[in-house]
C-alpha positions, 0 to 999 in steps of 0.5 A, a space after each residue: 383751296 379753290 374758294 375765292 376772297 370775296 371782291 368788296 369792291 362788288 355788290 353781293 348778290 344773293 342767289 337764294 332759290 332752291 329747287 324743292 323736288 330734289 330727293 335724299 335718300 338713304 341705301 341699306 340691305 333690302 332698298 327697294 329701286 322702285 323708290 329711284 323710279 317713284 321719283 323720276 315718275 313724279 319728276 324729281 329734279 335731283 336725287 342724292 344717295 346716302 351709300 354705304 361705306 365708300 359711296 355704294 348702293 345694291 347693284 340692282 339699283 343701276 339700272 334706275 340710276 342710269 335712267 335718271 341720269 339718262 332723263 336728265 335729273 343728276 345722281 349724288 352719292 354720298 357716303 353715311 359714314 362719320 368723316 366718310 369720304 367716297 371713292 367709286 374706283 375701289 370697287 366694281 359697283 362703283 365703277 358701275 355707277 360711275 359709269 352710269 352717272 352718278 356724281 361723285 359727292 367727296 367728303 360732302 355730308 349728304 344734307 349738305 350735298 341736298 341743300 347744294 343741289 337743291 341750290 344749284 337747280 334753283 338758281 344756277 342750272 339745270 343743264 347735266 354737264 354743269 351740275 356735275 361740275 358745280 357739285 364736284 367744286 368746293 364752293 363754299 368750304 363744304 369739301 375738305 381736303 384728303 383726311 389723313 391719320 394724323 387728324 385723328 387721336 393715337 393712343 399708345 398699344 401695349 
């Protein structure tokens, strides 16, 4: 577990600004890319992606990443799935986005990941290297660790 015991020797400090032009979207059979476009022309600070299954998106939808990415605004995938967690390694369009520049959102529930984007563009950075770090560290619990089979019930077969 990375997160922290809080030092009650120090003040808190309340770090509540959120960046309001961030975007989520959700991935299905037919999405259109120019949505991805639509919002890097209105300059959108941030998008996260709800992909199907391991974290994907239509292919046709890389090209529009990568110019995001390439404009600076930061690319989260997220997975739709109950318990979902992405791996962009399984398939080849993953390895694409990857590629591309997509930051790999784990096990974050999508509406987690905005809220977390959309804080860390307010009050921390808007600099690409550290958003990605900062997205793929488990700051407040929101990430869990590997599930594995026994959290979920067995029922015997017969």
């Amino acid at each position: 577990e990375i997160i922290e015991e809080r030092n009650k020797d120090k003040e808190p400090v309340l770090e509540n600004k959120f960046d309001e032009k961030v975007a989520l979207i959700k991935a299905y059979p037919g999405f259109q890319v120019d949505i991805i476009h639509y919002l890097i022309d209105k300059k959108y600070h941030g998008i996260v992606i709800e992909g199907s299954g391991l974290g994907h998106i239509t292919n046709r939808a890389i090209e529009a990443i990568r110019r995001a990415v390439e404009e600076e605004i930061p690319v989260v995938m997220t997975s739709q799935c109950l318990f979902g967690r992405i791996d962009m390694f399984v398939y080849s369009t993953g390895r694409r986005l990857i590629e591309a520049g997509v930051i790999p959102g784990n096990d974050m529930l999508p509406e987690t990941a905005y809220v977390k984007l959309s804080w860390i563009l307010g009050s921390k950075t808007r600099n690409l290297d550290e958003v990605k770090e900062l997205m793929t560290t488990n700051l407040a619990g929101e990430m869990n660790p590997r599930l594995t089979i026994d959290l979920f019930p067995r029922w015997p077969h017969t």
